[in-house]
Residue frames as qw, qx, qy, qz and C-alpha x, y, z in Angstrom:
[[0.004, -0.022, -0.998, 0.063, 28.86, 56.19, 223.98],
 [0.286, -0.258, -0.543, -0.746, 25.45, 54.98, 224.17],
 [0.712, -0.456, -0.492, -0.210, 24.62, 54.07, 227.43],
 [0.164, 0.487, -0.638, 0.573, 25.74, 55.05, 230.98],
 [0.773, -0.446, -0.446, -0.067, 25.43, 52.35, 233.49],
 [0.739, -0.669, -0.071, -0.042, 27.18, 52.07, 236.87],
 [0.578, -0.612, 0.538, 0.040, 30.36, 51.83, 238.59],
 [0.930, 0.117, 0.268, 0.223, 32.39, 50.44, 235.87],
 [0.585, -0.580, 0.529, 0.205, 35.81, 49.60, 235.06],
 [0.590, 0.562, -0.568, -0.111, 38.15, 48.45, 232.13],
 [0.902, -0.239, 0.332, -0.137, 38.48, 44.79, 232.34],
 [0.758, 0.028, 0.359, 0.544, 40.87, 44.78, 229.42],
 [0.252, 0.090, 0.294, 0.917, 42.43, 47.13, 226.63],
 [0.290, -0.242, -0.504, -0.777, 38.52, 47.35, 224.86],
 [0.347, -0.550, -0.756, -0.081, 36.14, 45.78, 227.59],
 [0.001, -0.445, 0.200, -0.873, 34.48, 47.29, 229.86],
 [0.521, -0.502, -0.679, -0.127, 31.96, 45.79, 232.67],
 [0.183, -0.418, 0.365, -0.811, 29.67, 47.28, 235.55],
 [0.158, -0.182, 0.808, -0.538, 28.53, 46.39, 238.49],
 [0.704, 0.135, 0.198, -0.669, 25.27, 44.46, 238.71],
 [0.737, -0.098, 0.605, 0.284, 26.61, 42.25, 235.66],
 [0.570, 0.763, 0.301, 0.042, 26.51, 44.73, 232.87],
 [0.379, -0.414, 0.390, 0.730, 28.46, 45.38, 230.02],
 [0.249, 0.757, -0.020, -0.604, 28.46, 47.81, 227.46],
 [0.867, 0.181, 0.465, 0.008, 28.05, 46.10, 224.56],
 [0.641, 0.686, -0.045, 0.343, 29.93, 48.26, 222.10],
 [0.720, -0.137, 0.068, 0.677, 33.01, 49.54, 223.68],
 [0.022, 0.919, -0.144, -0.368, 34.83, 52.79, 223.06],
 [0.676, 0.041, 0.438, 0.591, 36.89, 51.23, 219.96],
 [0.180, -0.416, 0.198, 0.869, 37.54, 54.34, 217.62],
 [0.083, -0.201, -0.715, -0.664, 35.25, 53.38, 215.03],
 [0.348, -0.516, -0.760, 0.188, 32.63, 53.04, 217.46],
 [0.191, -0.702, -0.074, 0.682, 33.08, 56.90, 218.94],
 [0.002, 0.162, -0.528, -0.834, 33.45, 58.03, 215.03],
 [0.045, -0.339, -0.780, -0.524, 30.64, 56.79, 214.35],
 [0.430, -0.527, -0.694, 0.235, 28.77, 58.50, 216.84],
 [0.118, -0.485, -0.051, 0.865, 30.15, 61.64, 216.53],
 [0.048, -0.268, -0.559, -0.783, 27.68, 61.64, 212.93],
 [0.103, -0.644, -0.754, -0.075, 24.75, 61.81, 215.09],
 [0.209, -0.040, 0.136, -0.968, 22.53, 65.47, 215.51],
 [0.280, 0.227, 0.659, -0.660, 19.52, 66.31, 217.07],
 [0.590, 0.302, -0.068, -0.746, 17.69, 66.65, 213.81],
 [0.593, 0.218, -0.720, -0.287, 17.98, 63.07, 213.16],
 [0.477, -0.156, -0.848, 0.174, 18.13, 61.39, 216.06],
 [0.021, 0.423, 0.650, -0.631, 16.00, 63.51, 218.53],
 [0.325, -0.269, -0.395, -0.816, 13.43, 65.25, 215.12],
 [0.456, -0.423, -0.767, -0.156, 10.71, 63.22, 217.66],
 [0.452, -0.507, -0.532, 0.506, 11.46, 65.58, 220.58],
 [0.271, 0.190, 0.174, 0.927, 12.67, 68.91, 218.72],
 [0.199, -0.443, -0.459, -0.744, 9.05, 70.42, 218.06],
 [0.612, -0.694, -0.375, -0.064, 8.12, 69.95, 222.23],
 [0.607, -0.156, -0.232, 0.744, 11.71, 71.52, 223.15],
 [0.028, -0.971, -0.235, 0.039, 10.95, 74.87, 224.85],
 [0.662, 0.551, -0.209, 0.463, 13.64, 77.50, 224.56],
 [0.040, -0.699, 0.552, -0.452, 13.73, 77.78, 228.05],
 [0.926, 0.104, -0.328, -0.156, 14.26, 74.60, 228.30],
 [0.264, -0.832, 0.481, -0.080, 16.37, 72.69, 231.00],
 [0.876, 0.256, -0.288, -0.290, 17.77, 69.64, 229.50],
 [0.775, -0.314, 0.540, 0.095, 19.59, 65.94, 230.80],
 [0.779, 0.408, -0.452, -0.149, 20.96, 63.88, 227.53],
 [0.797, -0.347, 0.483, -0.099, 21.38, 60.52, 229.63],
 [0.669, -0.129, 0.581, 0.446, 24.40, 58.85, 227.75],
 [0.062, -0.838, -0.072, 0.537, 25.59, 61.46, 225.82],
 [0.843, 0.033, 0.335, 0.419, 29.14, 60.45, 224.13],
 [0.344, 0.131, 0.118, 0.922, 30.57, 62.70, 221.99],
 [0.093, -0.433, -0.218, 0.870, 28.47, 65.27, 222.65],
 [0.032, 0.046, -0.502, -0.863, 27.35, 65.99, 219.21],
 [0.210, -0.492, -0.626, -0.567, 23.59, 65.70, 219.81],
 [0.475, -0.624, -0.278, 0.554, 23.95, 67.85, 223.13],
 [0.335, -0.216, 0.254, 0.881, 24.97, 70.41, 220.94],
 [0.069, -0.375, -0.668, -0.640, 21.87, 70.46, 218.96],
 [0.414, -0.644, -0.638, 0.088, 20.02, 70.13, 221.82],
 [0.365, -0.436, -0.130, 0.812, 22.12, 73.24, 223.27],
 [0.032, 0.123, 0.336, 0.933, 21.23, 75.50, 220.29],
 [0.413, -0.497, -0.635, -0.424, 17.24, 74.86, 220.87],
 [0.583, -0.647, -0.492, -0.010, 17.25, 75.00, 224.59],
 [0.399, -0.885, 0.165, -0.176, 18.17, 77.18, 227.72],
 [0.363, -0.639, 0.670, -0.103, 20.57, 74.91, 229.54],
 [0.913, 0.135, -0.222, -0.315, 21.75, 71.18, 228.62],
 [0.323, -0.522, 0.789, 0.007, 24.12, 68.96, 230.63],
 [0.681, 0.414, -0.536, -0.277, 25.46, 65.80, 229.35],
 [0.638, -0.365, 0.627, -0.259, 25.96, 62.45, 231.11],
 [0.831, 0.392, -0.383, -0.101, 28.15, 59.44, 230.38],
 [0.840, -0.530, 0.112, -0.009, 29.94, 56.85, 232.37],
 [0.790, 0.414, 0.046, 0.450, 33.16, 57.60, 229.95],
 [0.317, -0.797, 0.047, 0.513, 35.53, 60.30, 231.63],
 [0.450, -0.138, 0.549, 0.691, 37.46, 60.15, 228.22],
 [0.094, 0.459, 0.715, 0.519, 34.25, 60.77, 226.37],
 [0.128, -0.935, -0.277, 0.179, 32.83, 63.36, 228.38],
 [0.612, -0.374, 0.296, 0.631, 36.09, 64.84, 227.95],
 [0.188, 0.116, 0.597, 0.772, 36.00, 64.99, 224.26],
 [0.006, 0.827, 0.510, 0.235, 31.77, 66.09, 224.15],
 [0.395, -0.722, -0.250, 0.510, 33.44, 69.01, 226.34],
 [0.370, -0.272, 0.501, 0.734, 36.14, 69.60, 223.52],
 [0.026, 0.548, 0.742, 0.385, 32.91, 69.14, 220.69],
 [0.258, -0.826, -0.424, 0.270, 31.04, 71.95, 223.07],
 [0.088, -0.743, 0.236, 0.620, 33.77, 74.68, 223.16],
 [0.305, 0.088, 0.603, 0.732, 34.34, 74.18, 219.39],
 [0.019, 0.574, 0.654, 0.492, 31.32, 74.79, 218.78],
 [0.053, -0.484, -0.262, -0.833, 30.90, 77.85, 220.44],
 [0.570, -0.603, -0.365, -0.421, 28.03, 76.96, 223.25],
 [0.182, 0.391, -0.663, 0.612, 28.57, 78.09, 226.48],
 [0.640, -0.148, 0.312, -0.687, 25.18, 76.72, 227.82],
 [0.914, -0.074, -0.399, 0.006, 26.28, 72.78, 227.18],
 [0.118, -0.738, 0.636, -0.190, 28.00, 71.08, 230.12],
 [0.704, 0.307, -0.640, -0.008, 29.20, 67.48, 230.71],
 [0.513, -0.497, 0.601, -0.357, 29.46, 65.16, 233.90],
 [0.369, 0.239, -0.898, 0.013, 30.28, 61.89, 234.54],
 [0.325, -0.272, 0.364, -0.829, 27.95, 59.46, 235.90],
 [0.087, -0.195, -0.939, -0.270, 25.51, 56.64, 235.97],
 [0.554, -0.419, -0.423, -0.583, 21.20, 56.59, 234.85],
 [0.566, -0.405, -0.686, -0.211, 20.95, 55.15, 238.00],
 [0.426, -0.673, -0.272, 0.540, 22.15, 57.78, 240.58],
 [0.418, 0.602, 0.112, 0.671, 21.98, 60.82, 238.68],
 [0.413, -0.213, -0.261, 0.846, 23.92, 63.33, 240.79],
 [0.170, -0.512, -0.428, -0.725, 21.02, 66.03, 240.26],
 [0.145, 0.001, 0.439, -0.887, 18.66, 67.13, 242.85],
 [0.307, 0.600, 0.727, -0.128, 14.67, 66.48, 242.51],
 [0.438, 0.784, 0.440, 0.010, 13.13, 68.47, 240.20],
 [0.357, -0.413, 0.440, 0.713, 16.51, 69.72, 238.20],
 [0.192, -0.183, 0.562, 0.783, 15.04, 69.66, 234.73],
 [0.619, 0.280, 0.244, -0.692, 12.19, 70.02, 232.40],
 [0.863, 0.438, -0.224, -0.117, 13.37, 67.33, 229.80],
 [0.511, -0.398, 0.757, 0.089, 15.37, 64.09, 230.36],
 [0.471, 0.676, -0.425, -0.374, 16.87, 62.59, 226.78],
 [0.411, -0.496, 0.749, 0.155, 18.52, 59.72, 226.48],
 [0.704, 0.498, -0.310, -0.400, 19.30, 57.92, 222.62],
 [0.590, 0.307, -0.705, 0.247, 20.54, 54.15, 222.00],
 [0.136, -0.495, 0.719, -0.468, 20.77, 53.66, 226.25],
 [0.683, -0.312, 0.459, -0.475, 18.23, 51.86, 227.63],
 [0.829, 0.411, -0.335, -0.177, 19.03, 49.23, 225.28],
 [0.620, 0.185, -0.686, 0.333, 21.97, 48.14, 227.06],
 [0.396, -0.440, 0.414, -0.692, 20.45, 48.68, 230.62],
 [0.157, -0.206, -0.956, 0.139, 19.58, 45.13, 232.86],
 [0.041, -0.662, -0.707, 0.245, 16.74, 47.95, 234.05],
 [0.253, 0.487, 0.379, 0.745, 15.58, 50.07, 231.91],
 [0.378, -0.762, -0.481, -0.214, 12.61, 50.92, 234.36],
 [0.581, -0.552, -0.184, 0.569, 15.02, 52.04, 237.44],
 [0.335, -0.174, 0.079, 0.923, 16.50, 54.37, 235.21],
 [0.163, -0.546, -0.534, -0.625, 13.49, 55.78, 233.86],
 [0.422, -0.817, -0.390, 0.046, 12.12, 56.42, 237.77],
 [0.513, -0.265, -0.052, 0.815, 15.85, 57.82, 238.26],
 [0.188, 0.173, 0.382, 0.888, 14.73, 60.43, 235.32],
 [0.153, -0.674, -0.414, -0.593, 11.74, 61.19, 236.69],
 [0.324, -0.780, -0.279, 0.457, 12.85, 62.11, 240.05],
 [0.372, -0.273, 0.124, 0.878, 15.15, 64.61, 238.27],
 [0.034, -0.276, -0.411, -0.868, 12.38, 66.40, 236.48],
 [0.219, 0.250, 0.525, -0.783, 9.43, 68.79, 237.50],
 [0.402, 0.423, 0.749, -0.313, 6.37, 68.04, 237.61],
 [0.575, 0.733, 0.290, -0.217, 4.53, 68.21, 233.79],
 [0.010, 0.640, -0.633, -0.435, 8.72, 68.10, 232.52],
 [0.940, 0.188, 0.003, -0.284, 8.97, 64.99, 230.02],
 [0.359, -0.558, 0.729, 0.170, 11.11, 62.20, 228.97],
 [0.717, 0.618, -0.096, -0.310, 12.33, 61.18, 225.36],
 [0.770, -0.237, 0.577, 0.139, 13.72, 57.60, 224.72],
 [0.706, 0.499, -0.356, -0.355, 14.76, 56.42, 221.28],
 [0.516, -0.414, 0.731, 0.168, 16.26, 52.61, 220.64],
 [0.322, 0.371, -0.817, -0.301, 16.99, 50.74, 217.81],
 [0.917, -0.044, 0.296, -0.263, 14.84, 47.30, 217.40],
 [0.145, -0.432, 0.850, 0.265, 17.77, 45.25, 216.42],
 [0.533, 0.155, 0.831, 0.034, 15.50, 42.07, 215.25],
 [0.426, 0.827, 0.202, -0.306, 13.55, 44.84, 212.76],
 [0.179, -0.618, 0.565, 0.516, 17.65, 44.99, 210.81],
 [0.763, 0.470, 0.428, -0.118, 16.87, 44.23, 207.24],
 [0.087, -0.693, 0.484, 0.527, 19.64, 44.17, 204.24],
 [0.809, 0.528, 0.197, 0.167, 19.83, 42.90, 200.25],
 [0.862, -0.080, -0.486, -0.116, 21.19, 41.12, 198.96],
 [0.881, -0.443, 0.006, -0.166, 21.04, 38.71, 201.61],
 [0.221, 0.532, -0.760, 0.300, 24.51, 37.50, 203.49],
 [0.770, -0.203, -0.585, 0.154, 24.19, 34.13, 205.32],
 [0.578, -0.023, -0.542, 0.610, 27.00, 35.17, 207.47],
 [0.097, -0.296, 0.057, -0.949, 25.04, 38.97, 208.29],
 [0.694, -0.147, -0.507, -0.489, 22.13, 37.08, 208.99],
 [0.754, -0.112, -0.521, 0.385, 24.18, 34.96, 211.49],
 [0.279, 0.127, -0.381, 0.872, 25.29, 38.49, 213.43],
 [0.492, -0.438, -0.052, -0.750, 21.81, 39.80, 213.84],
 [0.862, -0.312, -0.397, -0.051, 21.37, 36.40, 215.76],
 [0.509, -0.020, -0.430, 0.746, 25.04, 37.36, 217.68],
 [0.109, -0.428, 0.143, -0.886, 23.69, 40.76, 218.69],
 [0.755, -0.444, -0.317, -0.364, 20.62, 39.06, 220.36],
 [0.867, -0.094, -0.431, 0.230, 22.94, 36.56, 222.02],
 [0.469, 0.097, -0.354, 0.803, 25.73, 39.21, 223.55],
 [0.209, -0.373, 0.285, -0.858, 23.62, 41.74, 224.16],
 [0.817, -0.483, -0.127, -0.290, 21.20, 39.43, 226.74],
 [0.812, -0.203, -0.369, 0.405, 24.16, 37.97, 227.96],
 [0.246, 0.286, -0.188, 0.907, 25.34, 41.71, 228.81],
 [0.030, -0.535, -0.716, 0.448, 21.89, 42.21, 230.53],
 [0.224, 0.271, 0.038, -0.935, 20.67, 44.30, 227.98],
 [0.567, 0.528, 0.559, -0.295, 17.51, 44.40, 225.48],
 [0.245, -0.126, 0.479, 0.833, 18.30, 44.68, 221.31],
 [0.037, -0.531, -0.548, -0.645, 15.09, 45.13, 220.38],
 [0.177, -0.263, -0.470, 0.824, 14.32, 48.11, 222.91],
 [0.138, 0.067, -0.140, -0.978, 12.50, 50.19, 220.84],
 [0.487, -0.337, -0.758, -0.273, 9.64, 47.58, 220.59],
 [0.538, -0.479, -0.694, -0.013, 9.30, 48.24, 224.52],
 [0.044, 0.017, -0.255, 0.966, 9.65, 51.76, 225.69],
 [0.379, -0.478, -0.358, -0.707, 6.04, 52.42, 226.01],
 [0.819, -0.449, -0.348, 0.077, 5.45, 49.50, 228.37],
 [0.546, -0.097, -0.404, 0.728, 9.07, 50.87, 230.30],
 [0.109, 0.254, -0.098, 0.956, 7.99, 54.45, 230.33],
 [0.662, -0.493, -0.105, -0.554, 4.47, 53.76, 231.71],
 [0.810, -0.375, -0.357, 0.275, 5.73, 51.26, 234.40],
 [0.643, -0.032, -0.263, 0.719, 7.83, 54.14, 235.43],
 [0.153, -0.596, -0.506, 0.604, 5.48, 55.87, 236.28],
 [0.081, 0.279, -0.370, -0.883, 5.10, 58.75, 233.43],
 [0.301, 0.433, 0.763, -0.374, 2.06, 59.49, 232.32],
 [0.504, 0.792, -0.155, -0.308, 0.49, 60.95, 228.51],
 [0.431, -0.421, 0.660, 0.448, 2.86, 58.32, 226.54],
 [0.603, 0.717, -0.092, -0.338, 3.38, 58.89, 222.98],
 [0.719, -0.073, 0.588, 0.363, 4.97, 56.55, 220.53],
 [0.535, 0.770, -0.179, -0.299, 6.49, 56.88, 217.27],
 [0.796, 0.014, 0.442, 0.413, 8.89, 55.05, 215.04],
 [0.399, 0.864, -0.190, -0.240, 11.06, 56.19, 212.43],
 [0.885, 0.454, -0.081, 0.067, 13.57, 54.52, 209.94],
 [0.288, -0.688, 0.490, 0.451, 17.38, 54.34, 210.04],
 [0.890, 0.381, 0.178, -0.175, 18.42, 53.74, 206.50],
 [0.265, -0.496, 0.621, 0.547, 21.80, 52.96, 204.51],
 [0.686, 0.663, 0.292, -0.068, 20.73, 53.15, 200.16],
 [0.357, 0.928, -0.108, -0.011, 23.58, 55.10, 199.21],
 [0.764, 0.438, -0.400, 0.255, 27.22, 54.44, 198.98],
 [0.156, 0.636, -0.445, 0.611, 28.65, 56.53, 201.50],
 [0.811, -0.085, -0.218, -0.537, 25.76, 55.19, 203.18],
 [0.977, 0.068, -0.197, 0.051, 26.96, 51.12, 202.80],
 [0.719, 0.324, -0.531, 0.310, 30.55, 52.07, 202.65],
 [0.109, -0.685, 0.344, -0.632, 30.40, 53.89, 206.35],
 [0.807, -0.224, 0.144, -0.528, 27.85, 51.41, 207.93],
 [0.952, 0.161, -0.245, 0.091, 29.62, 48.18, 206.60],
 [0.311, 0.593, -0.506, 0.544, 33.16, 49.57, 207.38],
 [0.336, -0.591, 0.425, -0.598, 32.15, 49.82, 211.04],
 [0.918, -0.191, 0.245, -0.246, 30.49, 46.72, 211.71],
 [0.722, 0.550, -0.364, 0.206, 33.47, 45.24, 209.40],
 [0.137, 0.569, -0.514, 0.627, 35.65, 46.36, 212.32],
 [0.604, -0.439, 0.219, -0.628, 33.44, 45.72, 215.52],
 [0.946, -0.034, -0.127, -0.297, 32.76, 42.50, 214.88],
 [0.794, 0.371, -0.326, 0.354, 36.68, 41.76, 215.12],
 [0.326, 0.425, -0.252, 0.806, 37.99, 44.45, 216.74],
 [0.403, -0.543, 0.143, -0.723, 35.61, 46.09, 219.66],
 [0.440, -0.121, 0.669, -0.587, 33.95, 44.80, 223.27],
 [0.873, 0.248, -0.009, -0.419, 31.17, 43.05, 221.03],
 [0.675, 0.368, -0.633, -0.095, 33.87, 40.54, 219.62],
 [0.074, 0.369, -0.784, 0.494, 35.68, 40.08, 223.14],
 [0.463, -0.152, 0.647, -0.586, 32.39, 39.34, 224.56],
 [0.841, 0.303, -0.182, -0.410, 30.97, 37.14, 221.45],
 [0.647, 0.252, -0.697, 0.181, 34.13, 34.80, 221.97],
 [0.101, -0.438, 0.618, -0.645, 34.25, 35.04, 225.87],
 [0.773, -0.046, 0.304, -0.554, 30.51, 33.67, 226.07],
 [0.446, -0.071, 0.882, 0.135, 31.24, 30.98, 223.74],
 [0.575, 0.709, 0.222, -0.343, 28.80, 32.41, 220.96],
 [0.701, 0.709, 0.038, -0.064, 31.28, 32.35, 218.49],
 [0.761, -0.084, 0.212, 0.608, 34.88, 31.71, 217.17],
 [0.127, -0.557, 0.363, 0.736, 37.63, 34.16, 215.95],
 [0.104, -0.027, 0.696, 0.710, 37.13, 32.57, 212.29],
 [0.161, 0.635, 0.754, 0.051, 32.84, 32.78, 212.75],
 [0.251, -0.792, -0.323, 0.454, 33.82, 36.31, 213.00],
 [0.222, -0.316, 0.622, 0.681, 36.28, 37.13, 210.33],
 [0.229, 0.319, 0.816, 0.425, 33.47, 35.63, 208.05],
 [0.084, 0.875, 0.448, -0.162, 30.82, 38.07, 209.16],
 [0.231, -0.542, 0.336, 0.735, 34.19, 40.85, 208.85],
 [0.144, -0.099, 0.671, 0.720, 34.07, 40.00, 205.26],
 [0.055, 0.751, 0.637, 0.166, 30.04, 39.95, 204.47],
 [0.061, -0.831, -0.202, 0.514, 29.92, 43.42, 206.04],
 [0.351, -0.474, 0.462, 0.663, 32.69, 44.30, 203.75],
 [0.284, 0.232, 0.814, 0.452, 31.29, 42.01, 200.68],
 [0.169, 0.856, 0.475, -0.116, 27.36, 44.24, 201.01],
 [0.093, -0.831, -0.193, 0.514, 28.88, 47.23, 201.70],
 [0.229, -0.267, 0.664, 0.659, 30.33, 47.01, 197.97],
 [0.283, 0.443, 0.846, 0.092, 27.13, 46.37, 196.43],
 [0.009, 0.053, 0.192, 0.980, 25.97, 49.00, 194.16],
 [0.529, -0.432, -0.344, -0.645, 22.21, 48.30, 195.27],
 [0.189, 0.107, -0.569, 0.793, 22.68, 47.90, 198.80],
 [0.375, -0.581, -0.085, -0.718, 20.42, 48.12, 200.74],
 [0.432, -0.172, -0.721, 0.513, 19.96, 48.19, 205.15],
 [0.247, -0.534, -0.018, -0.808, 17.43, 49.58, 207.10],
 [0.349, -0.279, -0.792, 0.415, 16.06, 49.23, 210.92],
 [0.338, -0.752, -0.390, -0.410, 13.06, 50.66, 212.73],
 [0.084, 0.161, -0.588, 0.788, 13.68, 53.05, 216.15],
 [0.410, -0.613, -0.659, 0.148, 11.21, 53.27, 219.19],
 [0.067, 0.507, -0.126, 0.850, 10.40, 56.85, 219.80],
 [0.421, -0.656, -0.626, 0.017, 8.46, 57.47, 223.23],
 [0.178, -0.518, 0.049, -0.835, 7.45, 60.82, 224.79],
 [0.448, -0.554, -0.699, 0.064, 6.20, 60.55, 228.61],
 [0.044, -0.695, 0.129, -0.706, 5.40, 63.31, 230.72],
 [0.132, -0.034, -0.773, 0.620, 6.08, 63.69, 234.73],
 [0.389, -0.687, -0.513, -0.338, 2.91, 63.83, 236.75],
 [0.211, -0.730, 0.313, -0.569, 2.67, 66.28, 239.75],
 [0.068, 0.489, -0.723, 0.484, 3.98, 65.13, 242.84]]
């Protein structure tokens, strides 16, 4: 998954809500967790790689499958994982022993009481989370009690509003406007990546470095992976349940977007891209 929040609970088959009023806007639907298991560290953490010492003690704050924890394992000393998914920790565990590494491990937990000690690490990670956080900041002070003094902490999110795609779909056009809608009503932020700087300096971290960097789909596999999923989600996952629950949309406003996703992701010139928020902050001494 992409985000571990609090104390929470299956509310149905696919939902999932925690305490506070948040809910995890995607869900653990199978496509969702497949798709996730494509991410590595050289893509989605290249912004941290080149500061990762190799004795290195490392967090990855909402983990999910595991499969950039693994990268992160090959580069660094030690690296635990954290995720509010017992099923998914589970499997990143399974993902771990395949692969071999006997210096990843895996807990269950939430950003905002990480079960750690003060100064436990020298790097706190965390990709895609704060995005669905009501407080980004809390967890961000949570991460910097767990690290020692001059350790850092490396955010990435997604700016949902930055989601650009040809040829144009009305109905695609219409979801970027649903994401907005479900995820605030979940208490989170879609365009996060626009405001990690401002979180990571209110939390107290101190030398912050920004960067951005592209996610793109150009290529078939590309369209047909990216479309497929959202094809699905939009019907099928926590995102629908909670897009009809609020009153944001109907079963059939949904089906229509189902089929755009479907209709692009056929296009032999395709194209979809979106901007991340990279941000680098370092602890200050005590």
């Amino acid at each position: 998954m992409d985000a571990g929040m609090t104390d929470c609970q299956p509310i149905s088959d696919t939902d999932t809500a925690c305490s506070g009023g948040e809910r995890y806007t995607h869900g653990y639907h199978q496509v969702i967790v497949g798709w996730h298991s494509r991410r590595t560290a050289e893509a989605c953490a290249a912004f941290l790689l080149p500061r990762l010492r190799p004795d290195a003690e490392v967090l990855d704050i909402g983990c999910g499958s595991g499969t950039i924890t693994t990268g992160l394992a090959r580069r660094a000393s030690r690296v635990v994982g954290l995720d509010m998914s017992a099923e998914v920790v589970d499997a990143a565990r399974a993902h771990a022993a395949e692969c071999g590494l006997a210096n990843a491990s895996f807990e269950v937990g939430s950003v905002y009481e990480l079960p750690w000690d003060d100064k436990s690490f020298d790097v706190v990670y965390a990709h895609q989370v704060l995005q669905h956080l009501s407080d980004p900041v809390r967890a961000l002070k949570e991460a910097r009690r767990v690290l020692r003094p001059g350790g850092i902490v490396a955010v990435r999110d997604s700016d949902y509003e930055t989601m650009v795609h040809a040829p144009v779909f009305p109905a695609i056009e219409r979801w970027r406007d649903l994401y907005h809608q479900v995820a605030s009503a979940n208490g989170g932020e879609a365009d996060a990546g626009r405001y990690l700087p401002s979180w990571v300096a209110e939390a107290g971290f101190t030398n912050v470095e920004t960067t951005a960097s592209t996610t793109a789909h150009t290529d078939q596999e590309g369209r047909t992976v990216w479309g497929e999923m959202w094809a699905v989600r939009v019907i099928d996952s926590d995102f629908a349940n909670h897009a009809i629950s609020n009153g944001f949309a109907t079963r059939n406003e949904l089906q229509e977007i189902s089929d755009a996703f479907r209709q692009w992701a056929a296009q032999p010139d395709g194209f979809w891209a979106w901007i991340n928020g990279e941000t680098i902050g370092v602890c200050p001494p005590a």
